[in-house]
Biopython code that builds the backbone (N, CA, C, O; Angstrom):
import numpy as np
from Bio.PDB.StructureBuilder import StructureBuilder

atoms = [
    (1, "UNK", "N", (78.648, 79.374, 127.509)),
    (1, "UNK", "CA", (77.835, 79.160, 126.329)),
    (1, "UNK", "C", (78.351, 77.920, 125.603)),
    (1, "UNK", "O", (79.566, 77.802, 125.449)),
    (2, "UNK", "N", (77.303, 76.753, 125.031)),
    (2, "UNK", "CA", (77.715, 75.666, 124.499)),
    (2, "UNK", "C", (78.068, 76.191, 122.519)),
    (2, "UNK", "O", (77.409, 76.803, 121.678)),
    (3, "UNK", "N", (79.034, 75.724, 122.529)),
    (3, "UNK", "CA", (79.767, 75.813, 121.227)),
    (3, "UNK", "C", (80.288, 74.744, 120.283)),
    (3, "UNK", "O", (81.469, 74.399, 120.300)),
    (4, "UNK", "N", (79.485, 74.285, 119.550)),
    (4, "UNK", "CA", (79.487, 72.800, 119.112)),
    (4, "UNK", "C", (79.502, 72.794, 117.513)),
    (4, "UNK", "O", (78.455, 73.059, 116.922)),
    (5, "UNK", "N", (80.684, 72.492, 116.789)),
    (5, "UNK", "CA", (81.267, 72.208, 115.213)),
    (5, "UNK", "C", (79.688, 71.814, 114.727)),
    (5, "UNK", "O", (78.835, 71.621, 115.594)),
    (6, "UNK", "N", (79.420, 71.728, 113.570)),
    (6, "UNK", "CA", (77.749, 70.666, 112.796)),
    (6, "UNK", "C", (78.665, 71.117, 111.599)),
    (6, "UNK", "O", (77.911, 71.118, 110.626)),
    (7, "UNK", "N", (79.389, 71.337, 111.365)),
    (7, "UNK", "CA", (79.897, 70.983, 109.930)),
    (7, "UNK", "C", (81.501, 71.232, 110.284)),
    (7, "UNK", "O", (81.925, 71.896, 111.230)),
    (8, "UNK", "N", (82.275, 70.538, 109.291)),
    (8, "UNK", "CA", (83.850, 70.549, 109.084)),
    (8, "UNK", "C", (84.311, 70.239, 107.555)),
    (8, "UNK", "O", (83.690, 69.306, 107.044)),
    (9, "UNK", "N", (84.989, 70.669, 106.990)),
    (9, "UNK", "CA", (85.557, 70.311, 105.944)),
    (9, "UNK", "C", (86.800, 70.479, 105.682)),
    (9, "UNK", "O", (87.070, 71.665, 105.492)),
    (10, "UNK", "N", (88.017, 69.492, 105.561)),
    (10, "UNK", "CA", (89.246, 70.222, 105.229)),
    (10, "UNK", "C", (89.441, 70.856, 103.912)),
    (10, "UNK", "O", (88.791, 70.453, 102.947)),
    (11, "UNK", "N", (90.291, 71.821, 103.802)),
    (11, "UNK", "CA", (90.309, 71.444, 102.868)),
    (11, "UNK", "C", (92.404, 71.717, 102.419)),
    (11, "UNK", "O", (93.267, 72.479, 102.855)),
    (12, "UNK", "N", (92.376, 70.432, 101.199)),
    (12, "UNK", "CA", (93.958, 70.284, 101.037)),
    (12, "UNK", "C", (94.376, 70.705, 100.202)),
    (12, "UNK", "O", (95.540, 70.358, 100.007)),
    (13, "UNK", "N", (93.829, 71.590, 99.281)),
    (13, "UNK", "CA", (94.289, 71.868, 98.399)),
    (13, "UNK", "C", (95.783, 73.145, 99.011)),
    (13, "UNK", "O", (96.020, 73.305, 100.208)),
    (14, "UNK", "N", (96.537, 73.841, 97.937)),
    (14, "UNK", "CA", (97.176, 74.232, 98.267)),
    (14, "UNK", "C", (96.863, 75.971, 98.357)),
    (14, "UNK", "O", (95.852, 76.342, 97.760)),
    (15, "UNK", "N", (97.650, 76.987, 99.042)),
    (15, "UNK", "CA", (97.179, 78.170, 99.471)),
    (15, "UNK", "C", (97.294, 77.708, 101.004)),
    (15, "UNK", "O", (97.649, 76.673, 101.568)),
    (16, "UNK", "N", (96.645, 79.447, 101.562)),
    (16, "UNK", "CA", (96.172, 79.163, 103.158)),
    (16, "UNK", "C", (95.279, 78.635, 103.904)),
    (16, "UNK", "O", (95.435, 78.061, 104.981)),
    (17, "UNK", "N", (93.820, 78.939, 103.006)),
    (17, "UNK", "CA", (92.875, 78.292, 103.661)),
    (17, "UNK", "C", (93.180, 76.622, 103.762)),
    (17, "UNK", "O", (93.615, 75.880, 102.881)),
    (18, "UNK", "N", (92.888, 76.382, 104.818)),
    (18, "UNK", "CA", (93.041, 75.191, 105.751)),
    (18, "UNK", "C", (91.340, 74.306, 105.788)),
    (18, "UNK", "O", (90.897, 73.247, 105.343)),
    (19, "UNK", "N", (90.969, 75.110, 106.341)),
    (19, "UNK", "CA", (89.472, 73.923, 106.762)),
    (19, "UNK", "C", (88.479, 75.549, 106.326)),
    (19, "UNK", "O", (88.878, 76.608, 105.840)),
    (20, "UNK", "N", (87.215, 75.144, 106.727)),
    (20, "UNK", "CA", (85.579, 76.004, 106.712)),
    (20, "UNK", "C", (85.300, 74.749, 107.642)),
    (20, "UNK", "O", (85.659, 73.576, 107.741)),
    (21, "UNK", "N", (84.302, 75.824, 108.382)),
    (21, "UNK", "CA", (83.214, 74.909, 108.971)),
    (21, "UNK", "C", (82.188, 75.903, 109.223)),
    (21, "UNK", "O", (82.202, 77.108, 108.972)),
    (22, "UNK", "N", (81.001, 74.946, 109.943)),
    (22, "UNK", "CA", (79.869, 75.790, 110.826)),
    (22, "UNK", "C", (79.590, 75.421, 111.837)),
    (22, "UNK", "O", (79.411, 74.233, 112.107)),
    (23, "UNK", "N", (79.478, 76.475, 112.718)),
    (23, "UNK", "CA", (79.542, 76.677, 114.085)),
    (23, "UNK", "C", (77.731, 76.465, 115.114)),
    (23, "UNK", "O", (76.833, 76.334, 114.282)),
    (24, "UNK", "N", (77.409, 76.441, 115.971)),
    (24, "UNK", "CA", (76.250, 76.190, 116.389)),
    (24, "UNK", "C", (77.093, 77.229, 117.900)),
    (24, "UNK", "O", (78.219, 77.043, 118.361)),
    (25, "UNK", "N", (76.222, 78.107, 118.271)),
    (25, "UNK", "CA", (76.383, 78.585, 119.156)),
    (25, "UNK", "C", (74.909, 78.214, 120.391)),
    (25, "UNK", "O", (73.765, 78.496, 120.032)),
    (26, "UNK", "N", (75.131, 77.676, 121.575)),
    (26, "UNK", "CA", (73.866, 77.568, 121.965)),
    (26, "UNK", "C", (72.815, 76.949, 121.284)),
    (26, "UNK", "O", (73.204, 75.932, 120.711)),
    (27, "UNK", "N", (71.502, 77.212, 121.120)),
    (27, "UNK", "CA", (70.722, 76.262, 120.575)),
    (27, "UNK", "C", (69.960, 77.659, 119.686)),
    (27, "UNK", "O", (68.904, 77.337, 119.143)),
    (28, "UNK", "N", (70.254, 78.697, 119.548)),
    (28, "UNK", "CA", (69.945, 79.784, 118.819)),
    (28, "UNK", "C", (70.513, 80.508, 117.474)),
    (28, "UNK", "O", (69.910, 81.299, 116.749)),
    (29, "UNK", "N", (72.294, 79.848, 117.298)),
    (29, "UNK", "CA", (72.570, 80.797, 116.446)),
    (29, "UNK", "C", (73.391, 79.600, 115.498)),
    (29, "UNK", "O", (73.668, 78.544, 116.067)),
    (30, "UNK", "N", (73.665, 79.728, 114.467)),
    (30, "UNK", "CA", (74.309, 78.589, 113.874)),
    (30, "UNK", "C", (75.166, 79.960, 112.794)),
    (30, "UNK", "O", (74.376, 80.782, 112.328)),
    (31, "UNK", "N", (76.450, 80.133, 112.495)),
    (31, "UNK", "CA", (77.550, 80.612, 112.374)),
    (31, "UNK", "C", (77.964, 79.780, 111.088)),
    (31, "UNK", "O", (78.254, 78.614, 111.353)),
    (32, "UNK", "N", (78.050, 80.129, 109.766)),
    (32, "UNK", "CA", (77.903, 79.618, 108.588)),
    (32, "UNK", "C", (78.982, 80.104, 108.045)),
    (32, "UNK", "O", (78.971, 81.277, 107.671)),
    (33, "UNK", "N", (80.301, 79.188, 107.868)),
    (33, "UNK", "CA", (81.175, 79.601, 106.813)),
    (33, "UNK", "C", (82.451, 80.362, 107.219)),
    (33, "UNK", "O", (83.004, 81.244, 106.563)),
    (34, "UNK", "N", (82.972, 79.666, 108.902)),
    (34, "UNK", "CA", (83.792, 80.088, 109.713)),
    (34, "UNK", "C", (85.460, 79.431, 108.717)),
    (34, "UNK", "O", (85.374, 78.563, 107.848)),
    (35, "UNK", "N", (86.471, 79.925, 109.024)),
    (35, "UNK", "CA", (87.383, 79.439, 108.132)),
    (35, "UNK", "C", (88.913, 79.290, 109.244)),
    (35, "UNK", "O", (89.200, 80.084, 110.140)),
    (36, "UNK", "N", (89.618, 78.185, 108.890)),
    (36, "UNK", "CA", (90.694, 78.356, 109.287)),
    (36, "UNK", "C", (91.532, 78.927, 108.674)),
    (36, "UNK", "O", (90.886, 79.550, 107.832)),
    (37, "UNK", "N", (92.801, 79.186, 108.493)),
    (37, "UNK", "CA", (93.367, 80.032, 107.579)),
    (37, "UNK", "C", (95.316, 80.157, 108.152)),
    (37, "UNK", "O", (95.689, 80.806, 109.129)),
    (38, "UNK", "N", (96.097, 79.472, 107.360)),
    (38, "UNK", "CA", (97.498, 79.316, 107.908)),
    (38, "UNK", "C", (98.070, 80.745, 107.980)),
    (38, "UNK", "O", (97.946, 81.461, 106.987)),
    (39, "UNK", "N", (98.555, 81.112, 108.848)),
    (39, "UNK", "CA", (98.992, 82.601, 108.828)),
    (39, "UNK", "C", (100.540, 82.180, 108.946)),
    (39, "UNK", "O", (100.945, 81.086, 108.554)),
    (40, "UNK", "N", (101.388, 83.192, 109.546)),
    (40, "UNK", "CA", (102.727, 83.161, 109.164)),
    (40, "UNK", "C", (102.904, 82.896, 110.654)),
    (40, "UNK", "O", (104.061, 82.478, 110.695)),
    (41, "UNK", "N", (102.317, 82.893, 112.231)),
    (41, "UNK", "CA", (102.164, 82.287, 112.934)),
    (41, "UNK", "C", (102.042, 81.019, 113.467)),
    (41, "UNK", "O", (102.580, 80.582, 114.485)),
    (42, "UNK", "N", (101.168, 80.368, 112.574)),
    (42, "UNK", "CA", (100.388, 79.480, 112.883)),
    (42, "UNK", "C", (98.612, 79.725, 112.334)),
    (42, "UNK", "O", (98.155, 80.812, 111.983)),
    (43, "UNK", "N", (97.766, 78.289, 112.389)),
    (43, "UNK", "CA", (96.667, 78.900, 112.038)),
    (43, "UNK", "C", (95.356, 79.575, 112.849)),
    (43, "UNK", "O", (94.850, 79.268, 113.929)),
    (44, "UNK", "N", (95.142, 80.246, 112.227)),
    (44, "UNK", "CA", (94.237, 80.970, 113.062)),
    (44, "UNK", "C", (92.629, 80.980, 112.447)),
    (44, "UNK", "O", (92.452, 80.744, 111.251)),
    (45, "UNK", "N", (91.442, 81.281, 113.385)),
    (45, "UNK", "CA", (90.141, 81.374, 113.056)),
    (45, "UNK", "C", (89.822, 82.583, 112.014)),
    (45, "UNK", "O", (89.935, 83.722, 112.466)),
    (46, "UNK", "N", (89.421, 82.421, 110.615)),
    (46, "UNK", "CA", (88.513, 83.891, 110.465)),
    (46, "UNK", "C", (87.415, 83.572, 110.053)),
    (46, "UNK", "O", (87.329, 82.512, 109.432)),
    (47, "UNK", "N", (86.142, 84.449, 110.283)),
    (47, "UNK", "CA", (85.184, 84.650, 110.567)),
    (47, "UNK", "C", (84.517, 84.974, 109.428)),
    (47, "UNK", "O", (85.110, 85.701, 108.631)),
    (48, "UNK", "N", (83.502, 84.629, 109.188)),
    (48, "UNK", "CA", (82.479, 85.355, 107.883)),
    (48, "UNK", "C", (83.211, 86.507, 107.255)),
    (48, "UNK", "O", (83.914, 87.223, 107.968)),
    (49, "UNK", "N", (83.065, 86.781, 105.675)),
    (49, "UNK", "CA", (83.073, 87.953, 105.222)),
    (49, "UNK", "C", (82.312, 88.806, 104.513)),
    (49, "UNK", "O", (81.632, 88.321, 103.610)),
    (50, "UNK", "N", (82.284, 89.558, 104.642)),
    (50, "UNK", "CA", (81.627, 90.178, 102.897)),
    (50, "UNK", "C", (82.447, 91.537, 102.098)),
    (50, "UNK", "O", (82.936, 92.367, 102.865)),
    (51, "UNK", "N", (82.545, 91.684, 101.176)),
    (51, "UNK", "CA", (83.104, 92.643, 100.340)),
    (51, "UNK", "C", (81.851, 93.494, 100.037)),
    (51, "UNK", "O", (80.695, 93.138, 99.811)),
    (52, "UNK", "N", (82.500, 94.911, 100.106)),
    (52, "UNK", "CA", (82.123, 96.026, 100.186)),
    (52, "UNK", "C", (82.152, 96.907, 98.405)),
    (52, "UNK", "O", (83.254, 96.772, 97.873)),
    (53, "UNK", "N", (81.196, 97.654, 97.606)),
    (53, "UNK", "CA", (81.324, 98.276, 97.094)),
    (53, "UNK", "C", (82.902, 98.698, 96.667)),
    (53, "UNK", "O", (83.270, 98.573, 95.499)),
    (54, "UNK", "N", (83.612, 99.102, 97.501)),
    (54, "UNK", "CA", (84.824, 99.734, 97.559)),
    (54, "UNK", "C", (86.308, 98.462, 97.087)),
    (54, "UNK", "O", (87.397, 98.666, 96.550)),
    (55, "UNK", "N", (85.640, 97.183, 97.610)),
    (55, "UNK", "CA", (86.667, 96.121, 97.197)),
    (55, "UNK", "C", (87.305, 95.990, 98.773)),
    (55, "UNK", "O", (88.397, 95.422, 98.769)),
    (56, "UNK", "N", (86.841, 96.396, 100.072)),
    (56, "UNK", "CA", (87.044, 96.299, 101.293)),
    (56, "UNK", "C", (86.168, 95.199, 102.063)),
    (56, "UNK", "O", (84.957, 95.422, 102.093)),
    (57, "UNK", "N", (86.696, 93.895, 102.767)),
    (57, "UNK", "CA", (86.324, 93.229, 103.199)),
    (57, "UNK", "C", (86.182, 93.338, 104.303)),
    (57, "UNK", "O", (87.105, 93.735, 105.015)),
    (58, "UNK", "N", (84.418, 92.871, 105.015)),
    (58, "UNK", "CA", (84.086, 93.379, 106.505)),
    (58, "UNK", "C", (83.655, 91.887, 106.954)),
    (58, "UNK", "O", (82.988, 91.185, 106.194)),
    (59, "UNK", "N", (84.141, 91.361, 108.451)),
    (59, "UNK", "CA", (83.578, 90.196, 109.484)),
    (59, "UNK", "C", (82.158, 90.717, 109.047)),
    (59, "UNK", "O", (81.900, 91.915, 109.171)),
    (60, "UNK", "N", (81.144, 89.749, 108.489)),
    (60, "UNK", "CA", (79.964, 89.464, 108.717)),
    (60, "UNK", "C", (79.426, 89.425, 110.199)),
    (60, "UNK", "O", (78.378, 89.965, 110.555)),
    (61, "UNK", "N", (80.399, 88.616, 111.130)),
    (61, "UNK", "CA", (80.214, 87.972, 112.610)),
    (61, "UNK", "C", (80.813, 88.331, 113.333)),
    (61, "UNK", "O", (81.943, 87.845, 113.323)),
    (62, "UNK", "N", (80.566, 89.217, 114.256)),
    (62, "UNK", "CA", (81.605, 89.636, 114.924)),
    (62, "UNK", "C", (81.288, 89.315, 116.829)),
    (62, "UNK", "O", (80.472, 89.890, 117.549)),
    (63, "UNK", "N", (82.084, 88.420, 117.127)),
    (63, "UNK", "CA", (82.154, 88.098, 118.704)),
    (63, "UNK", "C", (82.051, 89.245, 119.524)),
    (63, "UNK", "O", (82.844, 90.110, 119.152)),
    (64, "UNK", "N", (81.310, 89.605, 120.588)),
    (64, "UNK", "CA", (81.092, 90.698, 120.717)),
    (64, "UNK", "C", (82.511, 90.948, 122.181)),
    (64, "UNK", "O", (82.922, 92.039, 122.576)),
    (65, "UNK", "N", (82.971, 89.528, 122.697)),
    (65, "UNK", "CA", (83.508, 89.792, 124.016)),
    (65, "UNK", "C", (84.631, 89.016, 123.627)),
    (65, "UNK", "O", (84.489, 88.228, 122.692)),
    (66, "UNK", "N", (85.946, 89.139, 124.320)),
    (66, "UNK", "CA", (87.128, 88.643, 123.966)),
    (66, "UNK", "C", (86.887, 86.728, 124.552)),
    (66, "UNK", "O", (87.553, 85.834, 124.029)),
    (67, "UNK", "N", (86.233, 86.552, 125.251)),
    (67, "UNK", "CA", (85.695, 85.369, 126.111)),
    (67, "UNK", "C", (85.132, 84.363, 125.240)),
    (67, "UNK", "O", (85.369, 83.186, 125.510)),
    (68, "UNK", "N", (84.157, 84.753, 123.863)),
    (68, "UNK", "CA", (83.315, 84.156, 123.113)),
    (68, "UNK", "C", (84.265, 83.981, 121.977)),
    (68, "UNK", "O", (84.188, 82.918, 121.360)),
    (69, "UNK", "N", (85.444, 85.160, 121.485)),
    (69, "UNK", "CA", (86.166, 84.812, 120.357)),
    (69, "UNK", "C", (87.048, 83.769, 120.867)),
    (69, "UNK", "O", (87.342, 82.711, 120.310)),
    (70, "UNK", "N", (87.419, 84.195, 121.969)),
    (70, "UNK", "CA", (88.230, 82.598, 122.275)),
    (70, "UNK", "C", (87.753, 81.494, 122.287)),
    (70, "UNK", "O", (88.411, 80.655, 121.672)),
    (71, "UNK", "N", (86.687, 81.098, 122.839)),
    (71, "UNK", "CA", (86.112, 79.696, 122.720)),
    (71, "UNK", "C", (85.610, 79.429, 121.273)),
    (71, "UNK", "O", (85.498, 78.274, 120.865)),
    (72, "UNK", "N", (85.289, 80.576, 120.450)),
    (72, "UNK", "CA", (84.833, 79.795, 119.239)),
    (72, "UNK", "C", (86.311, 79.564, 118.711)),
    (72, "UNK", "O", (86.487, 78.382, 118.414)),
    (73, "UNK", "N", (87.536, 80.453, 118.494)),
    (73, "UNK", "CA", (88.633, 79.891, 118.277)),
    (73, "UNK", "C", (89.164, 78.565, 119.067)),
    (73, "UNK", "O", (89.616, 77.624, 118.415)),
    (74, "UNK", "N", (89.124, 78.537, 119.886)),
    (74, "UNK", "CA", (89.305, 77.039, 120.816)),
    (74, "UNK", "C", (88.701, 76.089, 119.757)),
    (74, "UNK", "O", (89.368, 75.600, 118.845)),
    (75, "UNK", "N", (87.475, 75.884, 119.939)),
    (75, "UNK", "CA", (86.557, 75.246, 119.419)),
    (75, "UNK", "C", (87.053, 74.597, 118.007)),
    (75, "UNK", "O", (87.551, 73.482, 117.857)),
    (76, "UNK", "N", (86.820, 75.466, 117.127)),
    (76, "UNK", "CA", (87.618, 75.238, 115.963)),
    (76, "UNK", "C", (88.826, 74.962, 115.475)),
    (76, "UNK", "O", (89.076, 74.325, 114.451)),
    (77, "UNK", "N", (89.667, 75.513, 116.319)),
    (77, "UNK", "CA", (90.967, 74.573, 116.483)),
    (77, "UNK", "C", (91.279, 73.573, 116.680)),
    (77, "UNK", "O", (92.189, 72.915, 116.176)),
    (78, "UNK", "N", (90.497, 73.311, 117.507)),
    (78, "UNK", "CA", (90.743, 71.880, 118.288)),
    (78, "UNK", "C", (90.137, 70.780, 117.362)),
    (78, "UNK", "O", (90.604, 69.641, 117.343)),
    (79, "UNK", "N", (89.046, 71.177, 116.573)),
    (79, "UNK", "CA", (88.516, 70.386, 115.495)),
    (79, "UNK", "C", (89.646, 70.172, 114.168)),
    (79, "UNK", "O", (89.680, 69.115, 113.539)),
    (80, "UNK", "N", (90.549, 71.339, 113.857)),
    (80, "UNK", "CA", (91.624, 71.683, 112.929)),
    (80, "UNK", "C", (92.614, 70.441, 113.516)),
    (80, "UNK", "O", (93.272, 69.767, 112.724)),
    (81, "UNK", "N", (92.644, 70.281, 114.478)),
    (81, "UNK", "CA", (93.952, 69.687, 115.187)),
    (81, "UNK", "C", (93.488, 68.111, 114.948)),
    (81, "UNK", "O", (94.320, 67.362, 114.435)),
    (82, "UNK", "N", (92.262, 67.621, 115.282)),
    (82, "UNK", "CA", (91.730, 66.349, 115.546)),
    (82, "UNK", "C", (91.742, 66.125, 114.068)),
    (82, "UNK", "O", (92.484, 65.204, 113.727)),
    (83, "UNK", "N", (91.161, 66.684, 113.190)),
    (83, "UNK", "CA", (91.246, 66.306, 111.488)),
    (83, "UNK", "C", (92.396, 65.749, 111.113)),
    (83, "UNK", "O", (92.567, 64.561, 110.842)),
    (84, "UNK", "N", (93.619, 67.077, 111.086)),
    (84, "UNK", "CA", (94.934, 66.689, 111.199)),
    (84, "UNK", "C", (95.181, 65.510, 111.584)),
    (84, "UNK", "O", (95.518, 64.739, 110.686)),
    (85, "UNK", "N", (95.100, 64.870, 113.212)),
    (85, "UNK", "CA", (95.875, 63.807, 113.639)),
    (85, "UNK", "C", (94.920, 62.343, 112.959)),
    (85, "UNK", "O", (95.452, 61.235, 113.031)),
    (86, "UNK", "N", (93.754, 62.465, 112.433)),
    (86, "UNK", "CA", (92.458, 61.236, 111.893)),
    (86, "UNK", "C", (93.211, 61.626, 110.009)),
    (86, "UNK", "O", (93.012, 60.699, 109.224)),
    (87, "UNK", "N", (93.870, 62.695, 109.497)),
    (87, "UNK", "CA", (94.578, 62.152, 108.424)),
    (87, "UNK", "C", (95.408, 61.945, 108.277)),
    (87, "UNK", "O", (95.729, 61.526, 107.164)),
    (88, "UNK", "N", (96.166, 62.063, 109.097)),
    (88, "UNK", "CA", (97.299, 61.201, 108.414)),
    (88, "UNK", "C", (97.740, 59.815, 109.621)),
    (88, "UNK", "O", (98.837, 59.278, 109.772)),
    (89, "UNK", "N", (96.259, 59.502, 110.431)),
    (89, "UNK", "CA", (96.414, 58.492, 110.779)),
    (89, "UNK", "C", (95.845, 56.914, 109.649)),
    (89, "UNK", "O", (96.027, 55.766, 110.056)),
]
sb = StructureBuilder()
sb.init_structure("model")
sb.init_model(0)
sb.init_chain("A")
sb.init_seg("    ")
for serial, (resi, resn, name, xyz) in enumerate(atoms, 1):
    if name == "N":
        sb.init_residue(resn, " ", resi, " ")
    sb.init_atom(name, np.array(xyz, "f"), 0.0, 1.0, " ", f" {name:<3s}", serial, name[0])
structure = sb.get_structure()
């Protein structure tokens, strides 16, 4: 399946969040408001949210196969990584 960035934004302020973007899956689904996010790892992809009545936050988007979360994580990383090396070039 083709998986192609149409939006990026870093962002620098300080905290975890790292970048947002939007995603284009195929020529059918466009994925609005994907986030990078520095963990205590390294950074990692998260995915749409929404808050719940209760104050419990649920993935809006959820990859249905371990195959598709990886490439959209690929994907977006690799865009995280290229930003990175175009600022502080």
């Amino acid at each position: 399946m083709d998986v192609a960035i149409t939006r990026f934004v870093r962002h620098d302020g300080g905290g975890a969040l790292k970048a947002f973007c939007d995603v284009l899956v195929g020529e059918h689904l466009l994925i609005k408001g994907i986030r990078v996010v520095e963990g205590r790892l390294g950074p990692f992809v998260s995915m749409p949210r929404q808050q719940n009545k209760d104050g419990r936050w649920f993935d809006s988007v959820v990859p249905m196969t371990k195959g598709m979360k990886a490439e959209l994580s690929r994907v977006v990383l690799d865009a995280y990584r290229n930003s990175e090396v175009a600022a502080t070039s």
